[in-house]
N, CA, C and O of each residue as an XYZ file, in Angstrom:
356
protein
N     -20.980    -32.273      4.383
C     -21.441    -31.140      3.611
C     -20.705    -29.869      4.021
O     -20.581    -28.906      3.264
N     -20.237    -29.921      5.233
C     -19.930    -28.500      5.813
C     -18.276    -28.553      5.368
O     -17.664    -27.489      5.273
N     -17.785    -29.490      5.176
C     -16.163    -29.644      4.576
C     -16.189    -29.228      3.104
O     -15.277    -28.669      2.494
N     -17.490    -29.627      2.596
C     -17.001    -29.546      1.068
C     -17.572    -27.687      0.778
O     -16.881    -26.940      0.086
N     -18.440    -27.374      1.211
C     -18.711    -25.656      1.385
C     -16.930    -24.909      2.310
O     -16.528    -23.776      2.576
N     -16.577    -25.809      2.430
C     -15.458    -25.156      3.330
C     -14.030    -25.119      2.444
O     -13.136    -24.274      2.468
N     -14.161    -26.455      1.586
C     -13.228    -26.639      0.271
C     -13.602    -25.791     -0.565
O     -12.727    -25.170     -1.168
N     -14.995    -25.523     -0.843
C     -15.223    -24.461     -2.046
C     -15.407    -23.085     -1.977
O     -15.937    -22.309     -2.773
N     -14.643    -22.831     -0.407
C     -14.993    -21.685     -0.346
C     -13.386    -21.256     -0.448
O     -13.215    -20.388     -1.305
N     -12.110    -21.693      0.272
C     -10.837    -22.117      0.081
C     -10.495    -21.835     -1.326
O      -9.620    -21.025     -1.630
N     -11.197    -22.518     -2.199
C     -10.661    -22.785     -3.739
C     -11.072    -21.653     -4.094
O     -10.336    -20.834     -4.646
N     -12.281    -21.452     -3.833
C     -12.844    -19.663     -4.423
C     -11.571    -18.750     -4.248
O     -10.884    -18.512     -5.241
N     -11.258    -18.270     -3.106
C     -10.262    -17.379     -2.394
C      -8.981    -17.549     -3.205
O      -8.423    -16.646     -3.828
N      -8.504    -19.080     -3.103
C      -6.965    -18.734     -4.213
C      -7.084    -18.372     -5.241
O      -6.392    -17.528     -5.811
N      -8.521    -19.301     -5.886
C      -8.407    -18.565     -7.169
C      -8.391    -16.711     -7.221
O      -7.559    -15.937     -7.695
N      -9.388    -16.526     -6.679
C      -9.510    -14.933     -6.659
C      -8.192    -14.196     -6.517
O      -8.028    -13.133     -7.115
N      -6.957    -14.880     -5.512
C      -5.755    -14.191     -5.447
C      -4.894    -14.523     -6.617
O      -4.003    -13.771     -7.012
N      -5.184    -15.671     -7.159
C      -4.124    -16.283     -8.759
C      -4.590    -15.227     -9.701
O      -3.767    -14.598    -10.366
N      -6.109    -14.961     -9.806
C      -6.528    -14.606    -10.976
C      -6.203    -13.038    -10.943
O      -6.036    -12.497    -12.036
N      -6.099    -12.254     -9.771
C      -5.758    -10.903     -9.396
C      -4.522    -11.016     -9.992
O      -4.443    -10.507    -11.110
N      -3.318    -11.662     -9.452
C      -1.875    -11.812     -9.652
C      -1.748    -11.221    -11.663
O      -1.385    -10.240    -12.310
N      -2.471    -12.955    -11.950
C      -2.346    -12.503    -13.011
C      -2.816    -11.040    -13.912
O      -1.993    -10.467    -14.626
N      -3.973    -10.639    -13.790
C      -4.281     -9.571    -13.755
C      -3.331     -8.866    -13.873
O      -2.825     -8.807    -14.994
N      -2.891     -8.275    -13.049
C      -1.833     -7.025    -12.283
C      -0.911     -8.047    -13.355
O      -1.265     -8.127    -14.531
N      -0.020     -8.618    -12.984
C       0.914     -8.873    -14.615
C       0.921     -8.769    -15.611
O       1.955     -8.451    -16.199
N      -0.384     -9.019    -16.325
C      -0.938     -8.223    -17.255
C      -0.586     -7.027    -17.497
O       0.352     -6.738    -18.240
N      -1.176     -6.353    -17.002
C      -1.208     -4.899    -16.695
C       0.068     -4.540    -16.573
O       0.203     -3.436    -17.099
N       1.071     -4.938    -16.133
C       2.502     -4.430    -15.676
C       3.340     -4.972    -17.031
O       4.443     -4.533    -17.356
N       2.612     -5.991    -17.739
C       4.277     -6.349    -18.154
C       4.407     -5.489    -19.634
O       5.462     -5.343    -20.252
N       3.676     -5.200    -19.857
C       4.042     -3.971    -20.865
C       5.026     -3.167    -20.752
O       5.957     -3.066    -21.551
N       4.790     -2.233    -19.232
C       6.061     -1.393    -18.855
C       7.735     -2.094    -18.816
O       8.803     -1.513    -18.623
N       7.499     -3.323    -19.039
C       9.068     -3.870    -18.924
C       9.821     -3.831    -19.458
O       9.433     -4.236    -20.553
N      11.155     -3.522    -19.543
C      11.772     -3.433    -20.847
C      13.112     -4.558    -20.796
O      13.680     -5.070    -21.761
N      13.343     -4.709    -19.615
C      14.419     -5.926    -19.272
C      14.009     -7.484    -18.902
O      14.560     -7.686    -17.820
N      13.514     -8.315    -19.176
C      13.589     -8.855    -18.782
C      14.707    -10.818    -19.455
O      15.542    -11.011    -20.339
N      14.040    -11.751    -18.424
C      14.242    -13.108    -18.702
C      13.132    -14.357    -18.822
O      12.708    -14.943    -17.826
N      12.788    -14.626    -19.982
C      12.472    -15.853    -19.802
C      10.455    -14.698    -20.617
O      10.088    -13.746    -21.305
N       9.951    -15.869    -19.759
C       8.458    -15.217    -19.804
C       8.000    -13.757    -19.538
O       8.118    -13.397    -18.367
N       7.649    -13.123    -20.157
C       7.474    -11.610    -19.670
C       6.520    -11.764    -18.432
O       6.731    -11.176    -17.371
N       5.282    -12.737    -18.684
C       4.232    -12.494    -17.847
C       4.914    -13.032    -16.197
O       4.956    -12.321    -15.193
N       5.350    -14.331    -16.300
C       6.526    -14.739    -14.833
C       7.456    -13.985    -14.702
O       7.736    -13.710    -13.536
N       8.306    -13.351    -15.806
C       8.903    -12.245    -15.146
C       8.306    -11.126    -13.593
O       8.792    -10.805    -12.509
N       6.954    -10.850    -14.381
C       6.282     -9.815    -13.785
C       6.255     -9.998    -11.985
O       6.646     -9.370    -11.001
N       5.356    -11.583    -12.374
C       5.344    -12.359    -11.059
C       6.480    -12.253     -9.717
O       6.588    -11.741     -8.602
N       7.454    -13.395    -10.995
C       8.277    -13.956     -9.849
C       9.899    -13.016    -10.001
O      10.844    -12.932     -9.217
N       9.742    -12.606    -10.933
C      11.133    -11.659    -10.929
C      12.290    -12.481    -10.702
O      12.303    -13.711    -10.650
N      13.581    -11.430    -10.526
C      14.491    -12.217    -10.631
C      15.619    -11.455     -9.488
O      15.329    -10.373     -8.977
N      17.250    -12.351     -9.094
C      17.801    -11.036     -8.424
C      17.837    -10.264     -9.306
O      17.574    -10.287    -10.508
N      18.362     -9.220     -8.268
C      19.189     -8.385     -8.704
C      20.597     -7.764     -8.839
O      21.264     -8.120     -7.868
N      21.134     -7.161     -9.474
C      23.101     -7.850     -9.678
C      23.504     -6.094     -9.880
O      23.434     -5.336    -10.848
N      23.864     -5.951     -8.710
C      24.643     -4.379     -8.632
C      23.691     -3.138     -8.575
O      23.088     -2.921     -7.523
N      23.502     -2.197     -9.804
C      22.281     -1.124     -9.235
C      21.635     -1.496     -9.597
O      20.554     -1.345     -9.028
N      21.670     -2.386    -10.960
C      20.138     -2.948    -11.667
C      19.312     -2.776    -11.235
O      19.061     -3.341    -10.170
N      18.471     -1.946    -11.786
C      16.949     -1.471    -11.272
C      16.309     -3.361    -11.886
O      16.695     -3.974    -12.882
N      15.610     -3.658    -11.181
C      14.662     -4.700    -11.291
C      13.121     -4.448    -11.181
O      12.627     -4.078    -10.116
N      12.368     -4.658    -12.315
C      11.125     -4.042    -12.791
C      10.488     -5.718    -12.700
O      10.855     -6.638    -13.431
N       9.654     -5.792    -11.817
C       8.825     -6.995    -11.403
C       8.361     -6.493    -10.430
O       8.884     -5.511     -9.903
N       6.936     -7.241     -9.844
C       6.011     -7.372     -8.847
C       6.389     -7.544     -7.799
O       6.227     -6.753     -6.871
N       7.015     -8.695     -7.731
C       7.718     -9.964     -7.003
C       6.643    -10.502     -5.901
O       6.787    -10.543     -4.679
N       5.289    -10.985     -6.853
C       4.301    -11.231     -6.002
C       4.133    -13.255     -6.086
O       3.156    -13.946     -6.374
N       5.580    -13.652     -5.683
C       5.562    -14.854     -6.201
C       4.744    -15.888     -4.778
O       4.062    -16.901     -4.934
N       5.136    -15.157     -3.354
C       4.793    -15.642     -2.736
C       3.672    -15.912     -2.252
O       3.412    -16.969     -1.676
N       2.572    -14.602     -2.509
C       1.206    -14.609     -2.847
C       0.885    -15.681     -3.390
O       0.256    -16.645     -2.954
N       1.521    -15.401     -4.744
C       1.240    -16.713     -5.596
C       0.789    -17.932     -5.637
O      -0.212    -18.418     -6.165
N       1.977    -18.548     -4.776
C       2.350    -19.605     -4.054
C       1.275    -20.290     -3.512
O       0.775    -21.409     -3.634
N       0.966    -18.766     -2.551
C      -0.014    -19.165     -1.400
C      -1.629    -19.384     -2.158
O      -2.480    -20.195     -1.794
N      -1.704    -18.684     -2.974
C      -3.063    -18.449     -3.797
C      -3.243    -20.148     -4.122
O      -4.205    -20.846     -3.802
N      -1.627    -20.698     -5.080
C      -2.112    -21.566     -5.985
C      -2.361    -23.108     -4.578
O      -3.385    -23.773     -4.728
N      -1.640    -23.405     -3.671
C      -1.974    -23.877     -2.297
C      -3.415    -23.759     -2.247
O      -4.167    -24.533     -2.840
N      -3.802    -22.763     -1.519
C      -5.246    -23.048     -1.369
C      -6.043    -23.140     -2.202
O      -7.203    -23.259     -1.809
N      -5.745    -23.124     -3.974
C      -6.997    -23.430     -5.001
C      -6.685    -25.580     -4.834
O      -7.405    -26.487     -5.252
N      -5.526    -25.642     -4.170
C      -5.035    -27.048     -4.920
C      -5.538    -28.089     -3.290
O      -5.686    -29.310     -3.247
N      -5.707    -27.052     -2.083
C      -6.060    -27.722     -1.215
C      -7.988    -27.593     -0.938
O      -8.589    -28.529     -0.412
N      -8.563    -26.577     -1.296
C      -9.693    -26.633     -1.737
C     -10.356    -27.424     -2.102
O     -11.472    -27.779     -1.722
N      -9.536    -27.870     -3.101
C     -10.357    -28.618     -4.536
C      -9.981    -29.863     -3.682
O     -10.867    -30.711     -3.788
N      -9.184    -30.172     -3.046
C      -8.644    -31.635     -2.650
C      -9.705    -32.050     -1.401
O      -9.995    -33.236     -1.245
N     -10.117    -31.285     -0.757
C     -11.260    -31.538      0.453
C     -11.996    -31.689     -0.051
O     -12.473    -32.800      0.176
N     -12.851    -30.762     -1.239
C     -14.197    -31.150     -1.773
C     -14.101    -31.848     -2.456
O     -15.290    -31.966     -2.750
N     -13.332    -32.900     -3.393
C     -13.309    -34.286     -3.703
C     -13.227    -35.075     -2.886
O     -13.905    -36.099     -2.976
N     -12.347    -34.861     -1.788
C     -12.197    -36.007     -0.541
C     -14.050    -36.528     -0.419
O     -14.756    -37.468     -0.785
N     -14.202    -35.082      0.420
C     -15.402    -34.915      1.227
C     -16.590    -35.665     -0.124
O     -17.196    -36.678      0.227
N     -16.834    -35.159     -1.488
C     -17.615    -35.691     -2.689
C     -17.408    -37.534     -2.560
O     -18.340    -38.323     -2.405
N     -16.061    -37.865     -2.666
C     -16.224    -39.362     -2.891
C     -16.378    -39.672     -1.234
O     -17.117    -40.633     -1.452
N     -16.307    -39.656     -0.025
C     -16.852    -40.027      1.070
C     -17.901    -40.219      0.713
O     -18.153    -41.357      0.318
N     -18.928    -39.224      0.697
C     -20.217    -38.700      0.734
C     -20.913    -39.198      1.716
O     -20.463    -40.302      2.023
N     -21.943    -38.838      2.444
C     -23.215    -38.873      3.375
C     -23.285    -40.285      3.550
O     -23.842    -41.059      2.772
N     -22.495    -40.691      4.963
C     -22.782    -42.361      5.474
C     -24.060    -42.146      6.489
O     -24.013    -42.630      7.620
N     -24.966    -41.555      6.131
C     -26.046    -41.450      6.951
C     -27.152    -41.938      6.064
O     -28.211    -42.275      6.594
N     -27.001    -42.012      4.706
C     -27.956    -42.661      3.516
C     -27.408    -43.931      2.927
O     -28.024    -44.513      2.034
């Protein structure tokens, strides 16, 4: 029981940092006027940059990263821990 409150508390947290990310991209990718590919991953993960090129992104990819990790290791304990379940019954 105390693993799977510990997975769902894990999964809570990335999500909360994925769902911020996105958020704030939201919010930003309006101001863009250059970009490649997806405006909203633009925002995110950005791209180099090549001489003075101002580069207009977040570059909050590593957050990201880390956010989408702990929603994906979360969720993976409290299923572990769910199909184990209580060998004491």
């Amino acid at each position: 029981m105390k693993r799977t409150i510990i997975g769902c508390t894990i999964a809570s947290c990335g999500v909360i940092i994925v769902s911020s990310i996105f958020i704030a991209a939201a919010i930003f990718a309006p101001s863009i006027t250059s970009w490649s590919g997806s405006k909203l991953w633009f925002a995110i993960f950005g791209s180099r940059q090549f001489g003075n090129e101002v580069v207009q992104s977040l570059f909050l990819s590593i957050p990201f990263i880390i956010g989408s990790l702990m929603v994906a290791a979360g969720l993976l304990m409290s299923v572990v821990e769910y199909v184990k379940g209580d060998k004491n019954n």
